[in-house]
C-alpha positions as CSV (number, residue, x, y, z in Angstrom):
1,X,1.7,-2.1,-14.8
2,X,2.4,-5.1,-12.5
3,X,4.7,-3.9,-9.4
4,X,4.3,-6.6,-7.2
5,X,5.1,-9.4,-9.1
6,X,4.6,-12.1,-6.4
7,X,1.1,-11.1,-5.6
8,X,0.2,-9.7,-9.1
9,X,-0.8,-6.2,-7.8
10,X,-0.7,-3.4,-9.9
11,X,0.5,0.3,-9.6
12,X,-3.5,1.0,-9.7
13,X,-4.6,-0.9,-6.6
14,X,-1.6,0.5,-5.0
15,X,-2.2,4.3,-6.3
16,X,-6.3,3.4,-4.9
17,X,-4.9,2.2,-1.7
18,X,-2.8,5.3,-0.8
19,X,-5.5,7.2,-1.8
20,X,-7.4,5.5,0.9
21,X,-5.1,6.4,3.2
22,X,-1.8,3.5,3.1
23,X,0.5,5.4,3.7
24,X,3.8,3.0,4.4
25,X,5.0,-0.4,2.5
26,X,3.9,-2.4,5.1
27,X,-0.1,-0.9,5.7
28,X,0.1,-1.4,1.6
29,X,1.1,-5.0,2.5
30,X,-2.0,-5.7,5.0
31,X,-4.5,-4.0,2.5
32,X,-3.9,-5.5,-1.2
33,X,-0.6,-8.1,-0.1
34,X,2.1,-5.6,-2.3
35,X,5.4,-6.1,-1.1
36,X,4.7,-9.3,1.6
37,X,6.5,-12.2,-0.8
38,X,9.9,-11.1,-2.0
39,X,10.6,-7.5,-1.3
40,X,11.8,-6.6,-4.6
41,X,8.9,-4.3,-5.4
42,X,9.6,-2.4,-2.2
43,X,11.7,0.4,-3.8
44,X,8.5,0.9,-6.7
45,X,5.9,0.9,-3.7
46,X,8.1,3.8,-1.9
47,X,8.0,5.5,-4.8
48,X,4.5,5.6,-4.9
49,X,3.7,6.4,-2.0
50,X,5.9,9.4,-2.1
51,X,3.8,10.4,-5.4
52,X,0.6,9.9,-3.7
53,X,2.0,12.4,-0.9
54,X,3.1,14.9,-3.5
55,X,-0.8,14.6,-4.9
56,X,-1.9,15.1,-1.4
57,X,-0.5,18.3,-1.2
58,X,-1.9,19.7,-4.2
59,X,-5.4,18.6,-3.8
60,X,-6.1,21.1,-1.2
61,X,-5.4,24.4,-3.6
62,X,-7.5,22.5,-6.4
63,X,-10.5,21.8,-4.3
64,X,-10.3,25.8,-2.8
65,X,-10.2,26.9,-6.7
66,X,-12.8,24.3,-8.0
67,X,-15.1,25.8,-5.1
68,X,-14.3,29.5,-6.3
69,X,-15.0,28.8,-9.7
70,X,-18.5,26.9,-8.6
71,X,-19.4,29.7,-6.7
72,X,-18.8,32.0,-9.5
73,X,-20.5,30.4,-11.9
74,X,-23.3,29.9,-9.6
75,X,-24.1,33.4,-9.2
76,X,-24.2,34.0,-12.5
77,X,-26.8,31.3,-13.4
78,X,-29.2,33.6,-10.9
């Protein structure tokens, strides 16, 4: 879907960017131009950010479990 409508970005670029670290409206602007024309896409791009933080915070707990479960079935395969 389209959120910045002035600069045709879409909610993927802008999830890939805060993935890579953008972590405010305007470092979202410098990197893919979201949210530098009219402003009305600010509110979406807030949004998203906040998601990409929430998805942050779970990552952590996945990777620890994802490493158990490696482990696990690594010892078995010997």
């Amino acid at each position: 879907m389209i959120v910045c409508l002035c600069h045709a970005v879409s909610d993927r670029i802008i999830r890939a960017r805060i993935a890579e670290g953008a972590r405010t409206v305007e470092k979202l602007g410098e990197v893919c131009g979201a949210g530098t024309g009219c402003g009305g896409c600010h509110d979406q791009m807030t949004q998203l950010i906040g998601e990409g933080r929430q998805a942050n915070a779970v990552r952590p707990s996945c990777r620890e479990s994802c490493a158990l479960a490696t482990s696990r079935v690594a010892s078995v395969a010997l």
